[in-house]
N, C-alpha and C positions, 0 to 999 in steps of 0.2 A: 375791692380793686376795680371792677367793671365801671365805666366811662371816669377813671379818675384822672384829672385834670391838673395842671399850674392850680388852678386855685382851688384845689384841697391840700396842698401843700402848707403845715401847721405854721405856726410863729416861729421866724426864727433868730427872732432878737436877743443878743446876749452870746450868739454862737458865732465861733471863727472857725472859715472854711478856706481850705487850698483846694483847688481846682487847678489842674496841670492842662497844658494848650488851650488858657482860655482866650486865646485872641481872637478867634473862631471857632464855627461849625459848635458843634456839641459843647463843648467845651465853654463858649461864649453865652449860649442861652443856658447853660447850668448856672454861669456865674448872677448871668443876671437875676434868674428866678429865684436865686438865694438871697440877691441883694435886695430885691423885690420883696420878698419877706421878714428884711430887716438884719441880718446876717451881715457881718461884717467879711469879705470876703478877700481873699491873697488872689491875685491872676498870676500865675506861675506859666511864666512864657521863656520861650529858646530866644526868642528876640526882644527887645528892651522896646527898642522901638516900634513894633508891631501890638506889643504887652500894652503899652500907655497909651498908644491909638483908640484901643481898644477898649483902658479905661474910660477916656473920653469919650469913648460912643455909648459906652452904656451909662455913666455918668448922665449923657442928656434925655436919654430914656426911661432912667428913674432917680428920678432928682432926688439928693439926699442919700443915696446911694454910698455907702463906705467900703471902700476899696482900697489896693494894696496892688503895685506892681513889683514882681520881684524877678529875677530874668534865674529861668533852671533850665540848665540844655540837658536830657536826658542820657544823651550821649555820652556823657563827658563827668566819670567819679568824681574828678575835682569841682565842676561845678554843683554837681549834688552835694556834697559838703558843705561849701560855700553857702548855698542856701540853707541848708536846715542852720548851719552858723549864723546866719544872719536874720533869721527867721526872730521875728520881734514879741513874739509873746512865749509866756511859760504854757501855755494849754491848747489843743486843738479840739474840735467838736467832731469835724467834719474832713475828709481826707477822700479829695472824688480824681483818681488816676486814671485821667481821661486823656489824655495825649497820646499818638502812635504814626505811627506809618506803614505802609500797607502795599505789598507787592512790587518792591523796590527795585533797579537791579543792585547783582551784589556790591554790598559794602562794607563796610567798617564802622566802628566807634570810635572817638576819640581813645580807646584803652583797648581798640582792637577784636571786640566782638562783631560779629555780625549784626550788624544794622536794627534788620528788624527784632530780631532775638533779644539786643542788646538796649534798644529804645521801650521797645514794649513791655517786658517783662524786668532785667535785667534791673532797668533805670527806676518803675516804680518799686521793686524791689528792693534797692536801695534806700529810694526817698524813704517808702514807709517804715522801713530800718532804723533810718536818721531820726524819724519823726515818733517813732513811737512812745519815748516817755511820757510827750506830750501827750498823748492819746490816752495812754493807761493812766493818767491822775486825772482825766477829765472824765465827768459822769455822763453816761451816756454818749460817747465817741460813736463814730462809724467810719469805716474804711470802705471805700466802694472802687471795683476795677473793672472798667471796663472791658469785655470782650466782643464776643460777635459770634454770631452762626458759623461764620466760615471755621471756626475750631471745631464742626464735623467733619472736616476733610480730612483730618488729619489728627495720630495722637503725635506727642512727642517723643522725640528720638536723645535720650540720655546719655546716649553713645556719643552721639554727633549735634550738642545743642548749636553749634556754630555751623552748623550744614558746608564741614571742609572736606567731605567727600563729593557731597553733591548740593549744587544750589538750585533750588526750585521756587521760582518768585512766591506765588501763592503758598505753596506747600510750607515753604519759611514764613510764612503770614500765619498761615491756619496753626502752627506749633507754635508760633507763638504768643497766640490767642487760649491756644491748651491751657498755654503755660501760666495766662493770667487767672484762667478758672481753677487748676493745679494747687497755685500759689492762691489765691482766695481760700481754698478748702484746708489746707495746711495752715494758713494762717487763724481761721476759726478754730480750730479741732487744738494749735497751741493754744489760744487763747481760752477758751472752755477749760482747758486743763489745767490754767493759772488761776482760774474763777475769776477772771477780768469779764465786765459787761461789756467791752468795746466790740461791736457786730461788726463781723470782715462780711462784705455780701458783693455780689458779681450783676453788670446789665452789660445791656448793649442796645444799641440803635435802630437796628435792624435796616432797611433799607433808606438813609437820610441824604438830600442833597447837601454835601461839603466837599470840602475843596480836596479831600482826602484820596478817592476815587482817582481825579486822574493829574496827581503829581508823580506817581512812578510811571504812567505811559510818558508822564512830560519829561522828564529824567533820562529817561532811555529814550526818545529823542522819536518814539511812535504815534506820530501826530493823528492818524487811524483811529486808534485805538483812545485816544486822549478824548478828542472829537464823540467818538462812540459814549462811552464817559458822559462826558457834558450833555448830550441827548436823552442818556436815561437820567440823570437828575433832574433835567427840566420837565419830563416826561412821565416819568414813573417813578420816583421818591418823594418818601414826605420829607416834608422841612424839618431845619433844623431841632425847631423847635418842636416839633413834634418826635425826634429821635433823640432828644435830650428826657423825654418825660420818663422811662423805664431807671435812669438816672437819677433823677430828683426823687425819684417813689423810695428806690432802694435807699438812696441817703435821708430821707425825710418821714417817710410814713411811718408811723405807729405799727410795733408787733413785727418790722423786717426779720423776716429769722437768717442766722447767720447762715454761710455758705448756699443763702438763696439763688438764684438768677433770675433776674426779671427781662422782660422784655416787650416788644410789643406783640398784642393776642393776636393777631391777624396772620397765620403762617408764619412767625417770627420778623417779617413784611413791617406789619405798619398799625397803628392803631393803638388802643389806651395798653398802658400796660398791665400786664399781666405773666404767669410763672410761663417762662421758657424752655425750650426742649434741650437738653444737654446730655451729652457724651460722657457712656459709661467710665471711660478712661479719666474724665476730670475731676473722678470721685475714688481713685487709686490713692489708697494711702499711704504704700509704701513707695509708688512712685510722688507722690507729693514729698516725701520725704529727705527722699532721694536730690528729686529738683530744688528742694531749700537746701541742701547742704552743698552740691555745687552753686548754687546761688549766692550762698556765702563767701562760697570759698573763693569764684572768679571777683565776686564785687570788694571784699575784706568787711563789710558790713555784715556783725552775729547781732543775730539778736539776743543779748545776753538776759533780757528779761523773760524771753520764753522759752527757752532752754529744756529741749526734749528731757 
């Protein structure tokens, strides 16, 4: 793993991957570096026209490039449906749940969860629901979900996953970052127990310039803070495509072990990837348990293939 790079990233011709918010940030240098490698790849974007912009930029950045724009709002049960409906192959390889939002103020879901609970957690939850049969008949599948360091701040609260007693911008971030690492662990520890080879594994970016950072100061309308924002990216974060590489390792490298976290070595900061530092709480089994069964319950997506 030490100084591993985009180009140790194996062949990955023959393999179909979704990538969720790939029209940017993270999400767009995943896509590309899989297409880069020959990987037929889905951009799974909230917007249609941001999604095909987006194929066409990478399109002229790696010619020959095989790409797929499909529009998934996270948000919104019906359109997760939709998509995995419309999803045009019997098989997936690769399933990289990289889309979120981050310290918002409060909101809603199209079906009435809290925002970020409900984007973050919630909605790949679903997808990978939807999408599982595909995964389980393809040899060698990976699921990879994104999280982040900030799910040290915070465990989750199973009382209150929709924080309707209290709303705490970050605090509703960091739980629902828990909840991606949570749902990771529960999902390997099902799957080990079906004797499916499909690897559920967890990264995150750790400190990367994307537009991510300051669209809830832009939202809540704190131009201060927005401003503040844009100066530590230009200033003190790596690039994108440097906060995409703990991403591409988890989904691509030889020997991933399930329920891993990768991240970047450098204080969780910056630099080649390597194993991340994680909270005791996101290795609770009975609360991972607990959070897939209300997970089912609020979304109506069982997974009737991995059935406790």
């Amino acid at each position: 793993m030490p100084g591993w790079s985009a180009k140790d990233i194996p062949d990955q011709s023959g393999r179909i991957a979704v990538v969720t918010g790939a029209n940017s940030g993270i999400g767009y240098a995943t896509a590309r570096e899989l297409a880069r490698r020959g990987a037929r790849v889905v951009l799974a974007c909230r917007s249609e026209a941001r999604g095909t912009e987006a194929g066409d930029r990478l399109s002229a950045e790696v010619p020959g490039a095989r790409l797929e724009v499909l529009r998934l709002d996270l948000g919104d049960l019906a359109s997760l449906r939709q998509f995995a409906d419309a999803f045009p192959y019997d098989r997936l390889d690769l399933l990289v749940n990289n889309a979120g939002v981050m310290a918002l103020p409060y909101g809603t879901t199209a079906d009435g969860f809290e925002t970020q609970f409900g984007v973050n957690h919630l909605g790949h939850f679903a997808l990978t629901g939807l999408l599982l049969p595909r995964l389980l008949t393809t040899p060698g599948a990976r699921v990879v979900n994104v999280s982040s360091p900030a799910h040290l701040m915070a465990d989750i609260d199973l009382t209150d996953l929709n924080s309707e007693r209290r709303y705490r911008r970050w605090i509703a971030y960091a739980r629902s970052k828990t909840a991606n690492l949570l749902f990771t662990h529960e999902l390997a520890r099902r799957l080990a127990a079906h004797g499916s080879d499909v690897v559920a594994a967890a990264a995150h970016p750790g400190y990367a310039a994307t537009n991510l950072q300051a669209a809830g100061p832009r939202m809540a309308g704190r131009r201060a803070t927005e401003r503040f924002m844009e100066i530590g990216n230009r200033f003190f974060a790596q690039s994108a495509a440097a906060g995409a590489l703990p991403t591409l390792y988890a989904a691509t490298a030889p020997g991933v072990r399930p329920d891993s976290f990768t991240g970047p070595s450098l204080a969780m900061w910056r630099g080649a990837p390597g194993v991340s530092r994680r909270a005791p709480w996101t290795r609770d089994d009975r609360a991972g348990e607990r959070l897939w069964a209300a997970s089912e319950q609020l979304t109506g997506v069982r997974y009737e293939q991995l059935k406790a």
